[in-house]
C-alpha positions in Angstrom: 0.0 0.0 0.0 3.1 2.2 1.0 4.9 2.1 -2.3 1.4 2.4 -4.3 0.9 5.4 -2.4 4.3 6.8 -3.0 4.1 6.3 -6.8 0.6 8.1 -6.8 2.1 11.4 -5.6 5.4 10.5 -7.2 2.9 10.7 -10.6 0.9 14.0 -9.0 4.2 15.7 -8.1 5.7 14.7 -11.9 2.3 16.6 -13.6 2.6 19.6 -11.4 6.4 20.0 -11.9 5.3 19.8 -16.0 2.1 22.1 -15.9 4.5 24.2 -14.0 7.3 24.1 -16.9 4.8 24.6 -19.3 3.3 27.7 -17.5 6.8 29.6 -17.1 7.9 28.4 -20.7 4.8 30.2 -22.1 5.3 33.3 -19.5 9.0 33.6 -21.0 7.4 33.2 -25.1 4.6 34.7 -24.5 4.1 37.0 -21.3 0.6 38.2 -22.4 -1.0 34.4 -22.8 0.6 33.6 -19.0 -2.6 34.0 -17.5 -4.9 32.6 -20.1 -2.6 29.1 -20.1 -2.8 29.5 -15.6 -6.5 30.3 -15.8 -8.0 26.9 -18.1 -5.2 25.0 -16.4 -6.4 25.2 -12.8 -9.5 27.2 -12.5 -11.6 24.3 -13.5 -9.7 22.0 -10.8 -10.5 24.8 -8.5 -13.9 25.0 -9.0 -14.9 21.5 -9.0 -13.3 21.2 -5.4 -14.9 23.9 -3.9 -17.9 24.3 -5.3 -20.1 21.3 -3.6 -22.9 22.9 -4.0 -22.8 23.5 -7.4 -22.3 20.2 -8.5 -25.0 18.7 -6.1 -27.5 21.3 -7.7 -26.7 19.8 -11.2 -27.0 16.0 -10.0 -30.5 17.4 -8.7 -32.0 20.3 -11.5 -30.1 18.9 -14.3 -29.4 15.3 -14.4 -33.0 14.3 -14.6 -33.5 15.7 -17.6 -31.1 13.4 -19.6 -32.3 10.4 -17.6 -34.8 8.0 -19.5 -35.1 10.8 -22.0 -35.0 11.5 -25.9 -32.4 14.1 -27.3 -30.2 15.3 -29.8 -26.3 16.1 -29.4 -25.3 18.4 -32.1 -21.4 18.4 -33.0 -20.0 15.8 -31.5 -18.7 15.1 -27.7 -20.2 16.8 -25.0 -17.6 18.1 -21.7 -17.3 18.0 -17.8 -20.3 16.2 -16.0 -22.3 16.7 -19.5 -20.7 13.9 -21.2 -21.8 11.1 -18.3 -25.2 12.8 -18.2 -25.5 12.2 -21.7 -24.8 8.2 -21.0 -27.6 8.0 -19.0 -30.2 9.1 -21.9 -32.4 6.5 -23.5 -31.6 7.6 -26.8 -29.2 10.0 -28.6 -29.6 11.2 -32.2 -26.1 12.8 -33.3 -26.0 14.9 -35.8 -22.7 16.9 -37.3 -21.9 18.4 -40.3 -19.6 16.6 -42.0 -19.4 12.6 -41.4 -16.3 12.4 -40.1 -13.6 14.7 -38.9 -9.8 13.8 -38.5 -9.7 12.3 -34.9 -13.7 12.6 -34.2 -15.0 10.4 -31.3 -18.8 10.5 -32.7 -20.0 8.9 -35.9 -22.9 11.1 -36.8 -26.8 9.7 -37.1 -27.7 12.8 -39.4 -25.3 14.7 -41.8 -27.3 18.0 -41.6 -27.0 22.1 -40.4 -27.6 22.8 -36.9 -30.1 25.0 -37.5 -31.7 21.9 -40.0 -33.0 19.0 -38.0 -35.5 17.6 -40.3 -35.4 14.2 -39.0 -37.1 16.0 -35.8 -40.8 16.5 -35.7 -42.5 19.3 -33.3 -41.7 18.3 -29.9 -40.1 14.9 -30.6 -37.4 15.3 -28.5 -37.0 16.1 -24.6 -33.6 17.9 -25.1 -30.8 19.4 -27.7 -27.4 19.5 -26.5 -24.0 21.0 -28.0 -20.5 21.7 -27.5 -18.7 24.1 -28.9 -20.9 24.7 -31.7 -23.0 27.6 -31.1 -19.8 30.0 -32.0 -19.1 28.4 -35.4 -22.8 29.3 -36.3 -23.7 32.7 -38.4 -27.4 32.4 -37.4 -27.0 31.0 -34.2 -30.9 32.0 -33.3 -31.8 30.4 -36.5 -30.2 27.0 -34.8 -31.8 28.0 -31.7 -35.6 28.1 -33.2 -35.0 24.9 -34.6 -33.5 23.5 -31.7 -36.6 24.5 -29.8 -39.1 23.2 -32.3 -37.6 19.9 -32.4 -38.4 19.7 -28.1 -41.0 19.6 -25.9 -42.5 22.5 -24.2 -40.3 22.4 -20.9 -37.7 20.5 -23.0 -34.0 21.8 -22.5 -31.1 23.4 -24.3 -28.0 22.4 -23.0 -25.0 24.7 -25.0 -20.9 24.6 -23.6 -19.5 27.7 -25.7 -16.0 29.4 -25.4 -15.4 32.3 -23.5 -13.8 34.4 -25.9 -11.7 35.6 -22.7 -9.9 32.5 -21.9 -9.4 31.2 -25.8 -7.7 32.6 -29.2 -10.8 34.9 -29.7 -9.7 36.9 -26.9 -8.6 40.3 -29.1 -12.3 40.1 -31.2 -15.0 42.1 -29.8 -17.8 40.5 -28.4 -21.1 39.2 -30.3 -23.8 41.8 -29.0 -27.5 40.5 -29.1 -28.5 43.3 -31.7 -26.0 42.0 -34.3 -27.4 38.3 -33.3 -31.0 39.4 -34.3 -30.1 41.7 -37.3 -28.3 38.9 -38.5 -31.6 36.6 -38.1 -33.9 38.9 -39.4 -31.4 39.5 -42.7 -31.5 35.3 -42.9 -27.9 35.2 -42.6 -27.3 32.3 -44.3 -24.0 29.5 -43.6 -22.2 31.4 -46.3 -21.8 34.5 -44.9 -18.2 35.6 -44.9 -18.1 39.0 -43.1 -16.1 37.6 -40.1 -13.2 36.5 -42.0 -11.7 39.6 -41.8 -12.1 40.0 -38.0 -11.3 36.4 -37.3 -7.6 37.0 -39.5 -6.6 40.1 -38.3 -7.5 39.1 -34.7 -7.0 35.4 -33.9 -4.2 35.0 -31.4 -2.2 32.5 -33.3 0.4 32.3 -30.5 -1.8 31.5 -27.6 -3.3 28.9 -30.2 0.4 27.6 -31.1 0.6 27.7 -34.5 1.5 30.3 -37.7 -0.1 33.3 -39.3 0.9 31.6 -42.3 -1.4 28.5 -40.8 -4.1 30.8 -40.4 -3.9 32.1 -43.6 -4.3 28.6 -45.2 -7.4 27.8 -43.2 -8.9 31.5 -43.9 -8.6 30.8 -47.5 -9.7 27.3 -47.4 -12.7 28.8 -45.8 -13.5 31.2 -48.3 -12.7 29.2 -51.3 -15.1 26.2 -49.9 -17.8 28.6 -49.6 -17.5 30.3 -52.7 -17.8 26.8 -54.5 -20.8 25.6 -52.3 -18.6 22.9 -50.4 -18.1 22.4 -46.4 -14.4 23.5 -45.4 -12.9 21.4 -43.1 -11.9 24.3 -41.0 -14.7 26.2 -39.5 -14.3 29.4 -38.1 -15.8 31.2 -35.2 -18.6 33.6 -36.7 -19.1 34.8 -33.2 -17.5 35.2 -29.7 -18.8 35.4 -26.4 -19.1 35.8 -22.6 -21.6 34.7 -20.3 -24.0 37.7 -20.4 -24.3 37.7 -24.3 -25.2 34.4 -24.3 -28.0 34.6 -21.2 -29.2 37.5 -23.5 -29.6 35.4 -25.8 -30.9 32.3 -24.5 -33.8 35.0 -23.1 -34.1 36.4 -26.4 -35.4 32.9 -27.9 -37.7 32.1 -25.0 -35.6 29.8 -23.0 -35.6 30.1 -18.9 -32.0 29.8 -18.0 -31.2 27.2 -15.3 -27.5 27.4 -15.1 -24.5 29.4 -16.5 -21.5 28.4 -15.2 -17.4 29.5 -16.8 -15.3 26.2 -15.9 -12.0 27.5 -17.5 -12.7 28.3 -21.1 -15.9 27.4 -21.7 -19.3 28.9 -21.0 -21.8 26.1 -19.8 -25.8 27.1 -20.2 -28.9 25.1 -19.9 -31.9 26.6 -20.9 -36.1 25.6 -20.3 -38.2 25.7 -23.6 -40.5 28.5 -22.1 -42.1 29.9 -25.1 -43.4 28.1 -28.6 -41.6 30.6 -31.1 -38.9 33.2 -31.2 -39.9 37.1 -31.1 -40.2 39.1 -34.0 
């Protein structure tokens, strides 16, 4: 028991020492990104420790409305407790938009647009989950509207977005409800390229460790895809966010949000279908 207990902090002390490393060789590149890296390294650690409560309030508010139910995970695998509430669903439709991607986890049910679930009828399904999706959207409320057609009344949305504090997205401006809902009442359609410029000229390619000449490549594989009516393998983010844009938003649709919580760079939301239809 002695020497198994020696080699589990042995291992605990050999991750710290790297993390460490890793922190102070990205303060000495990079001083800027120092406190991004430090931030989604431990703050989610932090926050699972020492907040009880929280956790218990999902196991209790949240949890039963995956259990025994119906729903649809849009983009692939879900994160933190999400993933094992997901397991405990009777059955999960996956939908992506592409069939595969290079190291993807989730073979997809449905090759289809978020905001096009025409598998779904009216208020088939008791819930609509995604991850790191909602950002790579140009009509996000257009996904939204569909999302809530497709559950019941009291169905949820369950959303994990980036922070646009605590990623590469960092120097863009935020996504403001208006330009949400001008772009839905315009019918911004997948197409729409007026973020390239913003996402080029502001991406942080050295917190994301790679070149602006890497960038570049996937900017123009974006636009050239799109041009020629294909799906680019690359998808950018359209949009960025933090927490109260997208609690505007989720209120904008008609969904009661039950939870917001920032574990390290992502933005978690769950959201009650409380109305039948978006406004306006």
């Amino acid at each position: 028991m002695g020497s198994y207990i020696s080699q589990r902090w042995k291992d605990k002390i050999q991750r710290a020492a790297h993390s460490y490393a890793n922190y102070f060789r990205v303060l000495m590149e990079y001083p800027s990104a120092a406190p991004i890296r430090l931030w989604n390294d431990y703050q989610p650690k932090v926050l699972d420790a020492v907040n009880l409560k929280l956790i218990d309030q999902m196991r209790r508010d949240i949890l039963p409305a995956f259990q025994g139910a119906r729903g649809i995970c849009v983009g692939g695998a879900l994160r933190w407790r999400f993933r094992e509430y997901l397991k405990q669903a009777a059955e999960v439709v996956n939908v992506d938009l592409v069939a595969e991607y290079p190291g993807g986890s989730v073979v997809p049910d449905y090759v289809t647009s978020a905001s096009n679930l025409y598998f779904a009828r009216d208020g088939e399904f008791d819930f609509v989950c995604s991850s790191h999706v909602l950002e790579h959207l140009s009509n996000p409320i257009l996904a939204l509207r569909e999302w809530m057609r497709a559950i019941k009344y009291d169905g949820i949305v369950y959303c994990g977005v980036p922070d646009k504090r605590f990623t590469f997205d960092h120097k863009r401006k935020r996504t403001t409800l208006q330009h949400l809902v001008k772009d839905y009442k315009q019918n911004v359609s997948t197409e729409d390229l007026t973020h390239l410029y913003d996402f080029y000229f502001n991406y942080d390619y050295r917190l994301a460790r790679i070149n602006r000449e890497t960038v570049l490549k996937q900017v123009l594989d974006y636009y050239s895809s799109t041009k020629n009516g294909k799906i680019a393998l690359f998808q950018l983010h359209h949009h960025v966010f933090v927490k109260d844009d997208l609690v505007a938003l989720f209120n904008y649709v008609g969904l009661e949000v039950l939870m917001v919580v920032l574990r390290g760079e992502t933005i978690h939301i769950v959201g009650r279908k409380r109305f039948s239809r978006v406004p306006g």
